[in-house]
VEXFINU-997650 format. One record per residue (C-alpha): x, y, z. Coordinates in steps of 0.05 Angstrom, whole numbers. Example, Ala and Ser with C-alpha at 12.3 -4.5 7.8 and 13.67 -1.06 7.14 Angstrom:
<rec X="246" Y="-90" Z="156"/>
<rec X="273" Y="-21" Z="143"/>
//
This chain:
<rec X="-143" Y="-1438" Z="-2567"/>
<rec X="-130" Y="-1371" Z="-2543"/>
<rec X="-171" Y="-1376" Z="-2481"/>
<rec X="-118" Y="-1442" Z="-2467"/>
<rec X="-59" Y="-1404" Z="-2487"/>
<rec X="-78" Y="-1347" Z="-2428"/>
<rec X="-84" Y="-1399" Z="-2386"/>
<rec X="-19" Y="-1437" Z="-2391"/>
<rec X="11" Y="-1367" Z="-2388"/>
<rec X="-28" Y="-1343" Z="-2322"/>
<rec X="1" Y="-1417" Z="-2295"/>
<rec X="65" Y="-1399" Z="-2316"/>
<rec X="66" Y="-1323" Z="-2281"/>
<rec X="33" Y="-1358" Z="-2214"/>
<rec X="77" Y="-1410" Z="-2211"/>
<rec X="139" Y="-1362" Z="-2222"/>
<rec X="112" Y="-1313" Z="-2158"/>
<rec X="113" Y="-1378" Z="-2116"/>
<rec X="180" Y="-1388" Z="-2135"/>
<rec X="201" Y="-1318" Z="-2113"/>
<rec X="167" Y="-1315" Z="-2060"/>
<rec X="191" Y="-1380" Z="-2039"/>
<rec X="275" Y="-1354" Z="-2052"/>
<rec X="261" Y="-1297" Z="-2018"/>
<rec X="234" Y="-1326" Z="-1954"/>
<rec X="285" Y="-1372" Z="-1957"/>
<rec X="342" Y="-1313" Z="-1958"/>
<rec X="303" Y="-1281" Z="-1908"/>
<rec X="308" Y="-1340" Z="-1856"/>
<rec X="386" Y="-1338" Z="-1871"/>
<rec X="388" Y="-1271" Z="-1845"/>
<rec X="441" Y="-1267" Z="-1777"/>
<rec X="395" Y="-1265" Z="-1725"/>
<rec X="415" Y="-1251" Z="-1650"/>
<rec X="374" Y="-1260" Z="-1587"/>
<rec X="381" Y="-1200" Z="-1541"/>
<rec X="360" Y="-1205" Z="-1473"/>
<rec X="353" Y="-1147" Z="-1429"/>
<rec X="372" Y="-1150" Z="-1362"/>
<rec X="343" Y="-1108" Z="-1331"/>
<rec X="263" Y="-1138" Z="-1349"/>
<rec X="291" Y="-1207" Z="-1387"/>
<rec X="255" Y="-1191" Z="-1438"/>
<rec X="287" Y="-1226" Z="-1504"/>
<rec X="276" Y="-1197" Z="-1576"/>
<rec X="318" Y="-1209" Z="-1644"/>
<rec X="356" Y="-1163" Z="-1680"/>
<rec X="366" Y="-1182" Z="-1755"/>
<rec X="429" Y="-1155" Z="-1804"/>
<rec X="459" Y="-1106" Z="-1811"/>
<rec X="500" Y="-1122" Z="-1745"/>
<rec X="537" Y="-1190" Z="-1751"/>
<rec X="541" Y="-1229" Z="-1694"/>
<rec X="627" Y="-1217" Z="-1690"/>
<rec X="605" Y="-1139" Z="-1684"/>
<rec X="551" Y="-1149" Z="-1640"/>
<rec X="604" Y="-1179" Z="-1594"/>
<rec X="634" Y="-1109" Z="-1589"/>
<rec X="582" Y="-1074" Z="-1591"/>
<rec X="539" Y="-1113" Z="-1531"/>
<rec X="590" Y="-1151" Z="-1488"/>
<rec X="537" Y="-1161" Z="-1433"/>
<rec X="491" Y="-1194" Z="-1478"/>
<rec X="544" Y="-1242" Z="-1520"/>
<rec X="605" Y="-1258" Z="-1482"/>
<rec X="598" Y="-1316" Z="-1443"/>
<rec X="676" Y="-1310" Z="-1415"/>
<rec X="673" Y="-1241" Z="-1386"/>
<rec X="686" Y="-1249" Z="-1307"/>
<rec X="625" Y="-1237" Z="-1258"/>
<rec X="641" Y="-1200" Z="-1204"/>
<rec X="592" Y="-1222" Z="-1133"/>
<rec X="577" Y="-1156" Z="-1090"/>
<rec X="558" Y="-1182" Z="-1016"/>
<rec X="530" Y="-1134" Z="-981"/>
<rec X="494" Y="-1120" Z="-912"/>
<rec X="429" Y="-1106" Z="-954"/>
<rec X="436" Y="-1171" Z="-1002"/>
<rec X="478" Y="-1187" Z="-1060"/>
<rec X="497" Y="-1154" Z="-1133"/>
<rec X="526" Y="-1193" Z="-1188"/>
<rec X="555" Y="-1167" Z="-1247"/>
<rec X="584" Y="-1173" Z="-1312"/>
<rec X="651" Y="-1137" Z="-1318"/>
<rec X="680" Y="-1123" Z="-1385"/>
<rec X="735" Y="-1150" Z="-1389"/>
<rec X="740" Y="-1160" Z="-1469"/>
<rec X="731" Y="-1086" Z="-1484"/>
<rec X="752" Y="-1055" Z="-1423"/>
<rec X="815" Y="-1088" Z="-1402"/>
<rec X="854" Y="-1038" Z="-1367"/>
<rec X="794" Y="-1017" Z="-1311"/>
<rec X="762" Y="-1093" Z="-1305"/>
<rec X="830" Y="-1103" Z="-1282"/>
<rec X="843" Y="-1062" Z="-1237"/>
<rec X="779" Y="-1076" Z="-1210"/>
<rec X="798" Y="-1145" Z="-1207"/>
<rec X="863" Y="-1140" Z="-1180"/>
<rec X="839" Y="-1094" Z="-1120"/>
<rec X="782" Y="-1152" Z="-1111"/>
<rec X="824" Y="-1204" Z="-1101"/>
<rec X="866" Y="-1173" Z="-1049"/>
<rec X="808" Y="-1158" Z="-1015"/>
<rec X="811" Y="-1083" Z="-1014"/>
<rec X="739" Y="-1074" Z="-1021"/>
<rec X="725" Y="-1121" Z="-962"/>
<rec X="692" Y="-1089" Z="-905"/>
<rec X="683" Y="-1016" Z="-949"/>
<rec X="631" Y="-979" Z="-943"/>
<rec X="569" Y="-948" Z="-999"/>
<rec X="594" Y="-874" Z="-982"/>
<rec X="544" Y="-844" Z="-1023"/>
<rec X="480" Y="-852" Z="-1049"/>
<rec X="432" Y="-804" Z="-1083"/>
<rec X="369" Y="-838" Z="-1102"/>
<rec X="349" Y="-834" Z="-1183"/>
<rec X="416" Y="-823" Z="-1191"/>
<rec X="476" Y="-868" Z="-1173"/>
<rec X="509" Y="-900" Z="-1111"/>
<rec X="580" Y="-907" Z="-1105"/>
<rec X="630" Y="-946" Z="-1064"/>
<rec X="705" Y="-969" Z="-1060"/>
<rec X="737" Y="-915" Z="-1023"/>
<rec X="787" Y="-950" Z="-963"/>
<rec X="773" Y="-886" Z="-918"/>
<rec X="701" Y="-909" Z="-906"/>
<rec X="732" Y="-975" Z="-857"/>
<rec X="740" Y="-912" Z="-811"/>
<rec X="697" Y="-879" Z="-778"/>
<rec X="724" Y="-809" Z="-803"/>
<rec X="664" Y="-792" Z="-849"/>
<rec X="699" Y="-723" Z="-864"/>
<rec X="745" Y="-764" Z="-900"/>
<rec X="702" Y="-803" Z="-951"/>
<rec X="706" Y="-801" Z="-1025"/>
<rec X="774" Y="-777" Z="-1016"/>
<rec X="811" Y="-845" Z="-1019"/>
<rec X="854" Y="-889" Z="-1066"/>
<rec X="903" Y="-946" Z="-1078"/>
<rec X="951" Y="-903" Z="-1080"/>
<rec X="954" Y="-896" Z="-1151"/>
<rec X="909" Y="-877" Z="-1216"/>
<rec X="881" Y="-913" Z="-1283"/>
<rec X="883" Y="-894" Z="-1353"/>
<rec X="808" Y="-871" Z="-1371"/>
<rec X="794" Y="-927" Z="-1421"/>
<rec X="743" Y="-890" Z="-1466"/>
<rec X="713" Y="-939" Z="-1521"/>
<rec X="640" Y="-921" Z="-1554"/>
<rec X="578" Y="-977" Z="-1557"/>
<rec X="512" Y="-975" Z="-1536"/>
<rec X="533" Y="-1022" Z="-1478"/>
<rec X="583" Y="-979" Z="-1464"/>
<rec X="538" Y="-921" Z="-1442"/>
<rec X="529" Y="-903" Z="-1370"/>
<rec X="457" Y="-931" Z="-1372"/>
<rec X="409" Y="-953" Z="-1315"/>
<rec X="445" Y="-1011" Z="-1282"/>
<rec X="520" Y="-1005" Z="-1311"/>
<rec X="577" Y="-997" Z="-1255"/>
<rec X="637" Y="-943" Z="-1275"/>
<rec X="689" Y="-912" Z="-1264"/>
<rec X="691" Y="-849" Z="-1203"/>
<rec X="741" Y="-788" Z="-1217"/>
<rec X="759" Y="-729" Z="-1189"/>
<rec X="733" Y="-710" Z="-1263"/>
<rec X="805" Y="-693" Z="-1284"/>
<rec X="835" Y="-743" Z="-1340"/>
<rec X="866" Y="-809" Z="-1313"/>
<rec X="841" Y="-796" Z="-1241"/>
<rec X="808" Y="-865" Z="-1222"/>
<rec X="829" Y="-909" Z="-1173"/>
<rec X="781" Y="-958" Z="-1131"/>
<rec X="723" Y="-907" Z="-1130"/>
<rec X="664" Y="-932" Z="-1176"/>
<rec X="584" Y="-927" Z="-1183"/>
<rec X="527" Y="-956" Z="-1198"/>
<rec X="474" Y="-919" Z="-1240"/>
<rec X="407" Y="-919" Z="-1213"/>
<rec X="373" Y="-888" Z="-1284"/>
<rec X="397" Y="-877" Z="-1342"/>
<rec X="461" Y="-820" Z="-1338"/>
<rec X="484" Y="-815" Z="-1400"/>
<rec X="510" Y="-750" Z="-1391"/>
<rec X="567" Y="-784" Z="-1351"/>
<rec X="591" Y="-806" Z="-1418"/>
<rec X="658" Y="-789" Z="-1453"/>
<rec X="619" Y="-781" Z="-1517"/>
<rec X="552" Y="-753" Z="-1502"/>
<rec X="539" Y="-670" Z="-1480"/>
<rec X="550" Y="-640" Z="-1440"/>
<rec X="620" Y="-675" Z="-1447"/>
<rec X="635" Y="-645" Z="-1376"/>
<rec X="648" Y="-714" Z="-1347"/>
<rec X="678" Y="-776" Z="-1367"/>
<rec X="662" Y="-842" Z="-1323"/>
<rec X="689" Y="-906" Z="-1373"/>
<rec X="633" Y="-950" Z="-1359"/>
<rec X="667" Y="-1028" Z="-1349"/>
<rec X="607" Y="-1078" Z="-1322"/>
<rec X="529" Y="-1081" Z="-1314"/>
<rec X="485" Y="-1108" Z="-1259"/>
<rec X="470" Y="-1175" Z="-1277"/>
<rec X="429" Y="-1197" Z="-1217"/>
<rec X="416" Y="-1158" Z="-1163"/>
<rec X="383" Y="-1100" Z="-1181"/>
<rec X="326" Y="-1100" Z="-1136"/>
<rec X="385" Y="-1094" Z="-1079"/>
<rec X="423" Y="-1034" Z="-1116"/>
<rec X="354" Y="-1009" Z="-1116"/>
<rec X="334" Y="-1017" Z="-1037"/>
<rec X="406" Y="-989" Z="-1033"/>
<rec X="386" Y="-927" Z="-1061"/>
<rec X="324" Y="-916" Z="-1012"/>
<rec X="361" Y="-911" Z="-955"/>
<rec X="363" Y="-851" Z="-910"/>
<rec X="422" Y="-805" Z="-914"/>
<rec X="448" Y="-744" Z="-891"/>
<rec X="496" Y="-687" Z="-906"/>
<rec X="546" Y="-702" Z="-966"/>
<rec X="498" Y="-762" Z="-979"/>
<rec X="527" Y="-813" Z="-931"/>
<rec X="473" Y="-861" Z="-907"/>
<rec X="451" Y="-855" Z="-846"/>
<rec X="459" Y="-932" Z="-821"/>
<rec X="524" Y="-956" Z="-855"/>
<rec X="510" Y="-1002" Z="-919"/>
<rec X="571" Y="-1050" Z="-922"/>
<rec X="613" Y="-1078" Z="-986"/>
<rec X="624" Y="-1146" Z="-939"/>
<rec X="659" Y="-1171" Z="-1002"/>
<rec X="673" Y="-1175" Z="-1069"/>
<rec X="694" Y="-1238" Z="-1095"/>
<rec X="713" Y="-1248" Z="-1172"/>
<rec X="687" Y="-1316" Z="-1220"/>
<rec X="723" Y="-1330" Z="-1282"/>
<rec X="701" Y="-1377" Z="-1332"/>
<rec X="742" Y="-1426" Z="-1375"/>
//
């Protein structure tokens, strides 16, 4: 009788692990889960809780906003798409847009390009032939610096920001394209010498920003043949 009564009770013990084991799995499935693809490789992987998917939106607008505009680069060496971010950085994707759409970047030149580094564009003064004269140019006017934190946010290999004179509020047309990752350039990271908002990322294209970046140059790092913004058209969704 006793050897039955252990029995029923070693049953009753199993049968109640299952039945953990089976709530818990179940919880665990009904964790937020969110698909992150990186574009630079496309390689995808999940992130689990604690983020939930409305604060992953901030945090990773390249990743989760489909209604961000994309922004088509054609150049004389191929063509660069990106993301701009237009949820989180409203004031600079604007601008950016605006200056687009009036074709002011038409027919500009890459001015200067430092390889493992950057290469940076949207100055008017390079549609002359006046090289003494470029990365001096403007609209005319300057931007608030737009300074908001996220890991998206961070002037990372393939992100396009903001150029300054590195004095507050000093950005016009001038931006760059990161080559590595330059996270220095960040409001919130040391040295905290400069300050470039970050407001897009390379969504196609990189292999281009990358033969960009291989060109020959010469003093004040203007490349040697000319590489040409031929356009820079602007595609909304919705």
């Amino acid at each position: 009788m006793a050897s039955y009564r252990s029995i029923i009770i070693l049953l009753l013990v199993t049968a109640g692990l299952f039945a953990g084991l089976a709530w818990w799995l179940e919880v665990r499935d009904t964790t937020p889960e969110l698909l992150l693809t990186d574009t630079t490789t496309g390689e995808q992987k999940t992130l689990e809780a604690p983020l939930t998917p409305e604060e992953h939106d901030v945090m990773n607008p390249v990743i989760t906003n489909d209604m961000n505009p994309t922004a088509v680069i054609t150049t004389n060496k191929g063509v660069i798409e990106l993301e701009l971010f237009a949820d989180v950085m409203p004031v600079t994707t604007g601008n950016f847009i605006k200056l687009a759409e009036e074709g002011y970047y038409d027919n500009t030149k890459f001015h200067r390009i430092i390889d493992n580094f950057m290469i940076q564009g949207g100055d008017p003064n390079t549609k002359t032939a006046n090289e003494a004269s470029y990365g001096t140019g403007g609209p005319g006017y300057t931007i608030e610096d737009e300074f908001v934190a996220g890991d998206e946010l961070s002037n990372t290999r393939g992100t396009i920001a903001m150029a300054n004179t590195g004095q507050p509020n000093s950005g016009g047309s001038q931006f760059f394209i990161n080559l590595v990752d330059n996270t220095g350039l960040d409001f919130d990271k040391p040295p905290f010498t400069s300050k470039h908002p970050v407001f897009g990322r390379v969504t196609s294209g990189m292999d281009v920003v990358d033969a960009i970046a291989k060109v020959d140059t010469k003093e004040r790092d203007i490349p040697v043949e000319p590489v040409v913004i031929e356009s820079v058209r602007i595609e909304t969704k919705g």
